[in-house]
N, C-alpha and C positions, 0 to 999 in steps of 0.2 A: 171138755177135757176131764171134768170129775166125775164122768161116764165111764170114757175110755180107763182109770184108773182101778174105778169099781169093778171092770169088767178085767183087768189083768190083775187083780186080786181076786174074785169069783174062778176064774181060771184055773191058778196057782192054788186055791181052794180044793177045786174040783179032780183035778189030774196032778195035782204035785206038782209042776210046771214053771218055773217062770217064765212067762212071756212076754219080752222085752216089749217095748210101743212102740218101738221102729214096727214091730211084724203085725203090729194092727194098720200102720200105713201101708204096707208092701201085699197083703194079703186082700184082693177085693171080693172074696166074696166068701161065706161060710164054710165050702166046702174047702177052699185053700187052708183057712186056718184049722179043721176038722185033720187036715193032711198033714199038717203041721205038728197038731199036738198029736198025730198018731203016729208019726214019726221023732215021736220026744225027743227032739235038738234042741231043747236048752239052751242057748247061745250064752257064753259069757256076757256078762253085763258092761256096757260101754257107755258113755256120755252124749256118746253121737250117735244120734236117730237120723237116720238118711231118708229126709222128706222127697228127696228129688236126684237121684244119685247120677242123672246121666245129665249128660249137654258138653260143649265145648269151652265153656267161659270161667273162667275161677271158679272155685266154688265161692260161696257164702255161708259163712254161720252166725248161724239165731241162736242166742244165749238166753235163757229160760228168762221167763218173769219170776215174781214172788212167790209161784204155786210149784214151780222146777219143773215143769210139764212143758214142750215145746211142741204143742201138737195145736198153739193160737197161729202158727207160722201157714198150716197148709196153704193157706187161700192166698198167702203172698207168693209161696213156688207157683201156684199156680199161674198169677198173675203176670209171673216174672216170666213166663214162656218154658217151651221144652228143652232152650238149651243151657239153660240157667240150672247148675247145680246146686242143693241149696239141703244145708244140713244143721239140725237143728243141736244143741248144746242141753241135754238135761241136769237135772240136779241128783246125784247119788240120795236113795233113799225114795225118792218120787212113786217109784211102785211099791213100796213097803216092806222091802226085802231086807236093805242095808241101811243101816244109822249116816244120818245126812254127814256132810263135811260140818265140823265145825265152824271152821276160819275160811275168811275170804282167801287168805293166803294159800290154802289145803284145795280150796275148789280150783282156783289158779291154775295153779302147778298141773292137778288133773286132767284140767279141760285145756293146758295146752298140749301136754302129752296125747290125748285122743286128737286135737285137730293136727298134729304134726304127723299122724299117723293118715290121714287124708290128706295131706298136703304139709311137706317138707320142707319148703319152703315159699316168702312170700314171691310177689304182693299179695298180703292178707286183705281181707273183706268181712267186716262184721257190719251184722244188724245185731241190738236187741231194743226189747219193749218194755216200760216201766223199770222197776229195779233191777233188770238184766241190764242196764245201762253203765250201772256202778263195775259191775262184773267186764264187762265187755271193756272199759275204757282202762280198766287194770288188766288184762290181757293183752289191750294193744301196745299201754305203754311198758309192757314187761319185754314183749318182742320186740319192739326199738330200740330199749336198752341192751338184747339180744343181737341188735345191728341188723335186725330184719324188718324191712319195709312193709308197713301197713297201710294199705291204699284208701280202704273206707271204715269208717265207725258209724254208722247212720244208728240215731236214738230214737227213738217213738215215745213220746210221754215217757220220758225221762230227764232227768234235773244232772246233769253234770256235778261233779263231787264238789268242785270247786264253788260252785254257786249255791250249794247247799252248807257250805263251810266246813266244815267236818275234815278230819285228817284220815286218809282211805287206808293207814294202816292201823287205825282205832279200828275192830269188828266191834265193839261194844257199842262204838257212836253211832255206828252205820247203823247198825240194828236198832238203836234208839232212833235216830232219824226214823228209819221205814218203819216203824210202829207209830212216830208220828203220824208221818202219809197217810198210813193205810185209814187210822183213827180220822182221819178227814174225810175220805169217804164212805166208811161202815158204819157211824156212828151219829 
């Protein structure tokens, strides 16, 4: 994933370009993306990378890890079959273009404006993986308060807020916590 990054900064580099990460999944082979940037569309920038845009079944959204990069998701669309839609949640800032969100509250709001924009309404379906956990479970309980059914929260090595004690509208705690975590395994 710190490939694909370097390689939509080397881009952006090269041609002026930003190229979102959605178009490094959708493009399979060099001369697609060669077509692409000579056809400079630029796409406005959005939160939702479509890992897997087709199938009949809800969709599902993968809310970033601690990197904002949702491109650890392929191998589960895959897994999950062809009819399983499944759209990944990235972090603003991820490609080096725009200054991250601040506040957990600021990523919120964003990322449920882009998934409302894929789906208007529930039953919702989230995955995410390590600290997209915290993210994802303030997303769902935001749309329940919204009176909107959320059907799945599936976490992956992730700590529920509650169990990690912390009040999830401290962003100062959250981030001291995850600099905890992280200091546990880099150190």
């Amino acid at each position: 994933s710190m490939k694909s990054i370097d390689l939509v900064i080397k881009l952006r580099q090269a041609t002026g370009i930003d190229v979102p990460l959605a178009v490094l999944l959708q493009r399979d082979s060099v001369g697609e993306m060669a077509s692409y940037l000579g056809r400079k569309q630029a796409a406005a920038w959005s939160p939702i990378v479509p890992i897997q845009s087709h199938g009949q079944q809800p969709p599902l959204f993968c809310i970033h890890p601690v990197g904002g990069n949702v491109l650890c998701y392929a191998p589960l669309a895959a897994a999950l079959g062809d009819d399983q839609p499944v759209y990944g949640v990235q972090a603003r800032g991820v490609d080096g273009t725009d200054e991250p969100l601040a506040t957990m509250e600021a990523m919120v709001d964003e990322y449920l404006v882009a998934i409302r924009t894929i789906q208007p309404s529930g039953p919702y379906h989230f995955a995410a993986w390590s600290s997209g956990g915290i993210i994802a479970y303030e997303i769902a309980r935001r749309l329940i308060e919204d009176c909107e059914p959320v059907a799945t929260v599936a976490l992956f090595d992730s700590l529920a807020p509650a169990l990690m004690q912390i009040d999830i509208e401290d962003d100062a705690m959250i981030l001291s916590e995850l600099v905890r975590f992280l200091n546990r395994f880099y150190h």
